[in-house]
C-alpha positions in Angstrom: 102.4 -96.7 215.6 104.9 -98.5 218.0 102.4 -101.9 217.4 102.2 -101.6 214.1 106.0 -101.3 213.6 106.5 -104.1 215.7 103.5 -106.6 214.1 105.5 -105.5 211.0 108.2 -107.0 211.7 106.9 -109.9 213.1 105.3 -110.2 209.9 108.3 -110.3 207.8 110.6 -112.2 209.9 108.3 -115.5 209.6 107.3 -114.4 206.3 111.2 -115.1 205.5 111.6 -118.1 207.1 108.2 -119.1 206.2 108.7 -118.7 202.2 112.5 -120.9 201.7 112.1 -123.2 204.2 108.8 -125.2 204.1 109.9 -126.0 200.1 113.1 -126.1 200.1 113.0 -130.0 200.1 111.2 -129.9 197.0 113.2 -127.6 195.1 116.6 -129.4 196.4 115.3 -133.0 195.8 113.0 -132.7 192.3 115.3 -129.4 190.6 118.6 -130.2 191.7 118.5 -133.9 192.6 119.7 -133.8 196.4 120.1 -137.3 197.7 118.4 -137.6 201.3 121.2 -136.7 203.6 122.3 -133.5 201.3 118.6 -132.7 202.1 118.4 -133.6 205.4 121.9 -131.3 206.2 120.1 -128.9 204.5 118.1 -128.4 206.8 120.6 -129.2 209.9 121.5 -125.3 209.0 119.2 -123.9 210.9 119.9 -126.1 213.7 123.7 -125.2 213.7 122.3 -121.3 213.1 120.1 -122.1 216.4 123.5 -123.7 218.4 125.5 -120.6 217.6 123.3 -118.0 218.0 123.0 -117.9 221.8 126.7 -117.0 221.6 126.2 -114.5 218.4 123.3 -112.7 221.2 125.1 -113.1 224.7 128.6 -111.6 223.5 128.0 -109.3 221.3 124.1 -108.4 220.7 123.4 -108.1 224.0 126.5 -106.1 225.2 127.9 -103.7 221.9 125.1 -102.7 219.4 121.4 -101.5 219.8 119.1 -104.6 218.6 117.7 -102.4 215.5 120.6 -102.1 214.1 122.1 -105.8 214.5 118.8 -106.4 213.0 119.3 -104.7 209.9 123.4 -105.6 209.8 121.7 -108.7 209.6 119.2 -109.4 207.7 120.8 -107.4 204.8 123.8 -109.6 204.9 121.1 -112.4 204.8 119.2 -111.0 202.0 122.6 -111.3 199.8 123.7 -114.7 201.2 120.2 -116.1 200.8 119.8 -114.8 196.6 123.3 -116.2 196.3 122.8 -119.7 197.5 119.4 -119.8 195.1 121.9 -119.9 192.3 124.0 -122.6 193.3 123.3 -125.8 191.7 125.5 -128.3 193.7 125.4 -128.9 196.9 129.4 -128.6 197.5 128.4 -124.4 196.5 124.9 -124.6 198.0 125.3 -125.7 201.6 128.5 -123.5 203.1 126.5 -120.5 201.4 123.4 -121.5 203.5 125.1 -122.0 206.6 126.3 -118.6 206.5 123.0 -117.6 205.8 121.4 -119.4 208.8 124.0 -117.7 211.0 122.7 -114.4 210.1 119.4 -115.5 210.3 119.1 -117.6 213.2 120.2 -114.8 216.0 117.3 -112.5 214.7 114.7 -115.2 216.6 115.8 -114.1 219.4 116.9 -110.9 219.0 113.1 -109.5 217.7 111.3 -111.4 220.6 114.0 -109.3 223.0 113.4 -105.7 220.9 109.5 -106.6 221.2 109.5 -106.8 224.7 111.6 -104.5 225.8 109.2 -101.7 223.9 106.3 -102.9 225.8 104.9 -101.9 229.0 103.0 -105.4 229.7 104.5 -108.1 227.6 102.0 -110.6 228.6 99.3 -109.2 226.9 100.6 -107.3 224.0 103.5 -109.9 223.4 100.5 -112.6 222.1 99.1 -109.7 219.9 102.1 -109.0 218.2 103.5 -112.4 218.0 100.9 -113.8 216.2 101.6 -111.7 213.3 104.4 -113.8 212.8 102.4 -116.8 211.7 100.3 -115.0 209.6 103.4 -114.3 207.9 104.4 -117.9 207.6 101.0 -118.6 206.7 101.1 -115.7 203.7 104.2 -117.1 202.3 103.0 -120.7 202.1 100.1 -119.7 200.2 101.6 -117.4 197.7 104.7 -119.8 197.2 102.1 -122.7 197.2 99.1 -121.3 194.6 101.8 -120.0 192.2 103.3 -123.1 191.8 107.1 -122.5 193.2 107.8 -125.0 195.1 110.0 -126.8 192.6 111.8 -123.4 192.1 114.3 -120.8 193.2 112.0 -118.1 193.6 111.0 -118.6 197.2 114.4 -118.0 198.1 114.4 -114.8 196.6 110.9 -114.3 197.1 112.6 -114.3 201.0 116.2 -112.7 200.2 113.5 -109.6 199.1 111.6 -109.5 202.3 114.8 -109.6 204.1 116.4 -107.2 202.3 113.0 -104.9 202.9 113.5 -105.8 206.9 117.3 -104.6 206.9 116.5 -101.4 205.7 113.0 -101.3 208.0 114.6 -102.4 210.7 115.9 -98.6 211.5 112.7 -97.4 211.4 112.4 -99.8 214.5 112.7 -98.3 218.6 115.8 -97.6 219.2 117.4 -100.7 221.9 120.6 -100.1 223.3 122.1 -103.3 224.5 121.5 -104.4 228.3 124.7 -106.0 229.1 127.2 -103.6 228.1 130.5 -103.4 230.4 129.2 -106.5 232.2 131.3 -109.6 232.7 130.6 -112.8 230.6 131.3 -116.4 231.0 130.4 -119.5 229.2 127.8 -120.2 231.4 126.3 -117.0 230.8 125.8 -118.1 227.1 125.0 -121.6 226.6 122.5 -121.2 229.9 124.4 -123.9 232.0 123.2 -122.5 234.8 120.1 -123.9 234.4 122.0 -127.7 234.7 120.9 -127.1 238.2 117.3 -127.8 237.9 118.7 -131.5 236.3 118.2 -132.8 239.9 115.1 -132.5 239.7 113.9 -136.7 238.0 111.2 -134.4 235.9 112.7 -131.4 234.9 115.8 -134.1 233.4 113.1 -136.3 232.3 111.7 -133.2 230.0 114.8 -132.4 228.9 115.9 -135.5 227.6 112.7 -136.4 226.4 112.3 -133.2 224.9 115.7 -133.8 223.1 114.7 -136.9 222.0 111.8 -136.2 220.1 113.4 -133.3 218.2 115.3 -135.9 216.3 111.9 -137.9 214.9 110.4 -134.0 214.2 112.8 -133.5 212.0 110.8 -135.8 209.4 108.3 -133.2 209.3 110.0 -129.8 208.6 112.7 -131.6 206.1 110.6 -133.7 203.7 107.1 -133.8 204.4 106.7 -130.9 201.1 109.0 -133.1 199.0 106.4 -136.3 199.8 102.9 -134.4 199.8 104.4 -133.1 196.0 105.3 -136.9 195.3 102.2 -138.2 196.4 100.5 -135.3 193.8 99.0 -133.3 196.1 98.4 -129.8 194.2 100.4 -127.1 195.8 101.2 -128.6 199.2 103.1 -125.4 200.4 99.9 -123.6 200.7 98.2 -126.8 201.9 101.2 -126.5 204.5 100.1 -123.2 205.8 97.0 -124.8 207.0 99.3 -125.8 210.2 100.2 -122.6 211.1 96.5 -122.1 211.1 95.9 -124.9 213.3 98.7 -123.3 215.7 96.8 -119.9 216.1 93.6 -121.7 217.0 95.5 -124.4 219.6 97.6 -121.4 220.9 94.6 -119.3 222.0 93.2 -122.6 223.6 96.4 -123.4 225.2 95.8 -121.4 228.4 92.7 -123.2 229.4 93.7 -126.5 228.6 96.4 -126.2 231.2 94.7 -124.9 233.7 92.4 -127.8 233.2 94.3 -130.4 232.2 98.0 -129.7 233.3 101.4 -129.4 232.0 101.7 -133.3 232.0 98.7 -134.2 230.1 98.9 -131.6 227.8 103.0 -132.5 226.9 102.0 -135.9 226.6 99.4 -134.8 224.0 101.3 -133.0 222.2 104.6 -135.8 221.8 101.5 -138.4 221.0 100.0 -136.1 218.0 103.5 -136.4 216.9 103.5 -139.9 216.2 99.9 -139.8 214.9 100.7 -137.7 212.1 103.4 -139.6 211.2 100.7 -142.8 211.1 98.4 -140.1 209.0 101.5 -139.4 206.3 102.5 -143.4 206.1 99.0 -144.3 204.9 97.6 -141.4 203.4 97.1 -141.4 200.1 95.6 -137.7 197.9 92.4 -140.4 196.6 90.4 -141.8 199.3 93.0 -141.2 202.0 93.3 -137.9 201.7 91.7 -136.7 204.9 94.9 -138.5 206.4 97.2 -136.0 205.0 95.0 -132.9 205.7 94.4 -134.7 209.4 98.9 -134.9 209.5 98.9 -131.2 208.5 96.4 -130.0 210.9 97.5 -131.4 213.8 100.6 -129.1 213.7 98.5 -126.6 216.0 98.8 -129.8 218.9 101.7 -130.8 218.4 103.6 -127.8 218.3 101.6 -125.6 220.7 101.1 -128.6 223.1 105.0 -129.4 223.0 106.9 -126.3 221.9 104.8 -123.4 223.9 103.8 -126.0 226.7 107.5 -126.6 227.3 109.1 -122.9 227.6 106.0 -122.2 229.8 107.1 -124.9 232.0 110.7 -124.6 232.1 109.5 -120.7 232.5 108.0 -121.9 235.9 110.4 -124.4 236.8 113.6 -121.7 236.4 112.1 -118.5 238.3 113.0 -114.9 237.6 117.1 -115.6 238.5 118.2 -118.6 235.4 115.0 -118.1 233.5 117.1 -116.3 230.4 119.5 -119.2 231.1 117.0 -122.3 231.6 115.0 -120.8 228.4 118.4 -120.8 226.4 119.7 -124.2 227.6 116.5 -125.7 226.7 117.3 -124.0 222.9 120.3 -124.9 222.5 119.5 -128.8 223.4 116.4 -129.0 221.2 116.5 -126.9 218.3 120.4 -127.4 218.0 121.6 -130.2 218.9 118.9 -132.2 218.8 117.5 -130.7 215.1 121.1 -131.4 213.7 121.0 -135.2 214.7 117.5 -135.3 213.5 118.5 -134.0 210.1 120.9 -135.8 209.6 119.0 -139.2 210.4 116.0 -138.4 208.7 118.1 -137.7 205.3 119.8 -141.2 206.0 116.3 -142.6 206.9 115.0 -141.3 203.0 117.7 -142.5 201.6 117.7 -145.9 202.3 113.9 -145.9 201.1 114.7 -144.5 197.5 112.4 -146.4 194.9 112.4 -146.0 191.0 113.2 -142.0 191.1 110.7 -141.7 194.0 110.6 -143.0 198.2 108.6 -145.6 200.0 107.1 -142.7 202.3 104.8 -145.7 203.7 108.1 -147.0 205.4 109.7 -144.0 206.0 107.0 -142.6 207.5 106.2 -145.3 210.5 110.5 -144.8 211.4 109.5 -141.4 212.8 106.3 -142.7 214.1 107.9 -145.4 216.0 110.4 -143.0 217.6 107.8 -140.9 218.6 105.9 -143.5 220.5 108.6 -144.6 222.1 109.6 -141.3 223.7 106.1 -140.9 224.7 105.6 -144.0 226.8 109.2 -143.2 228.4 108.1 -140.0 228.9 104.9 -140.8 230.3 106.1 -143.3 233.0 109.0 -140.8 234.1 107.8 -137.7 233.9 105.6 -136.7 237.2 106.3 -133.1 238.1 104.5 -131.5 241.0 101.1 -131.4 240.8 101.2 -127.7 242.1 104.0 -126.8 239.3 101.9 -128.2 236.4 98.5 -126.4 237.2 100.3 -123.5 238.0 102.2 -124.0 234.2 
């Protein structure tokens, strides 16, 4: 019962996430005629969500209120935010209303990974089990939002405001968590992970971090308007065609461990940043006649280069850190990629649309290769620089 509960919720939370956010683009560009930077701040929500939520977790998560219940305080108060920002049609109502939403959302990342291990009595082999229930979620919402033809639409919003809604109220049903930290001091450091700005002295470990920074701002091409152009290039219900990533991930994930072990951390990072600027290649000169194995290639590489950058790189920070700053290196790493490097790359990649607006549609051919380029680059800096210990990647 205690797994079930737990794959539950797993289930819902990236079925939530899963169901707004791969077409939102589409809705916000074709429906309500968002230029590319409203788009692209759009999206930056998340990424200011993902900046503030280490301090939503460390000060009061973590030290005042069992995690079930934050869970359900929050989602709920999602749920209403979310439903109300699907029926605002200008962005001057649409975007404060889903920034408040993200910062309800954002925190519950974190704070279901925490709930699901602290209820387990060996993390590293249930955690996989449970957590992969989370992409079948996002997988299940791309292909009911995509083969019912929504994309263009404000249902998936509330297709997601009722799933969260359903998680507030399941969420007591959850183990009870008391908070760990409760009477204990806290300091800025504790929060944004700055202790972890000691393992910068190490020319690899800053290399990564930089580099890992870096190409956040080019990957947000991909999650911001890769539906809007698959559903300008006529692809037929791209949103489930989407999902086919997430099944790509489940496939590279379960891989992942031997590849390390055979190849290392190095090669396998530097596979991953490279399939980044491949796909962008793939979208620039893809086409849904005779080029259309380009775009299914794009989409299907999602397993490498999210698995092979994402997973590889908390696995090796995980190493790098050890048992004392891990929480803190694992944060720090967070709040440097998925914040501030997702908000710089939203707001660039809208800019970078923009400017490529032809007759009511985009040049996604020249769009397309400014990503690509930026990806390459980072990976030939990143290649030259980045030499950790050959003992710390095989051990990654």
């Amino acid at each position: 019962m205690l797994r079930f509960k737990l794959s539950a919720m797993m289930f819902l939370q990236y079925f939530i996430w899963g169901a707004w956010f791969v077409p939102l683009g589409t809705y916000l560009g074709t429906t309500l005629g968002f230029d590319g930077p409203q788009i692209g701040a759009a999206y930056g929500a998340m990424a200011i969500g993902a900046i503030v939520a280490p301090f939503f977790v460390g000060m009061i998560a973590d030290r005042f209120f069992a995690t079930q219940k934050i869970l359900a305080i929050l989602h709920t108060a999602g749920a209403v935010l979310l439903y109300w920002a699907s029926n605002e049609p200008t962005f001057a109502t649409f975007y404060p209303v889903l920034i408040g939403y993200s910062l309800c959302y954002a925190p519950t990342l974190a704070l279901t990974n925490s709930l699901a291990f602290d209820n387990m009595k060996d993390p590293a082999s249930e955690f996989p089990v449970v957590r992969v229930l989370g992409t079948i979620g996002w997988i299940v919402a791309g292909v009911v939002v995509g083969q019912l033809g929504l994309e263009a639409t404000a249902v998936p919003m509330r297709l997601a405001a009722g799933a969260g809604l359903l998680f507030g109220l399941g969420s007591l049903l959850l183990p009870d968590t008391p908070p760990h930290a409760a009477g204990k001091p806290l300091g800025i450091r504790d929060v944004l992970g700055l202790d972890a700005l000691a393992l910068m002295k190490d020319r690899s470990f800053a290399t990564f971090v930089v580099g890992s920074f870096l190409l956040c701002i080019p990957l947000q091409f991909y999650y911001a308007f890769t539906n809007l152009f698959l559903t300008e290039a006529g692809m037929v219900a791209p949103t489930s065609k989407m999902a086919l990533g997430q099944v790509s991930e489940i496939v590279f994930m379960l891989a992942l461990p031997v590849l390390l072990v055979r190849f290392g951390t190095r090669i396998v990072l530097l596979v991953g940043m490279l399939a980044w600027a491949l796909r962008y290649v793939l979208f620039a000169y893809g086409n849904v006649g005779p080029g259309a194995w380009m775009l299914y290639a794009g989409i299907l590489l999602h397993g490498v280069c999210y698995d092979f950058f994402f997973v590889t790189g908390q696995i090796y920070v995980d190493k790098q850190a050890g048992l004392k700053i891990r929480a803190a290196a694992q944060g720090f790493l967070t709040f440097i990629t998925q914040g501030v490097g997702y908000l710089i790359g939203s707001a660039l990649s809208g800019f970078v649309v923009q400017r490529f607006v032809r007759d009511g549609g985009h040049d996604w051919h020249a769009i397309w290769l400014h990503p690509a380029a930026m990806a390459a680059v980072i990976f030939l800096i990143f290649a030259v620089l980045f030499r950790p210990r050959e003992s710390a990647a095989r051990a990654a």
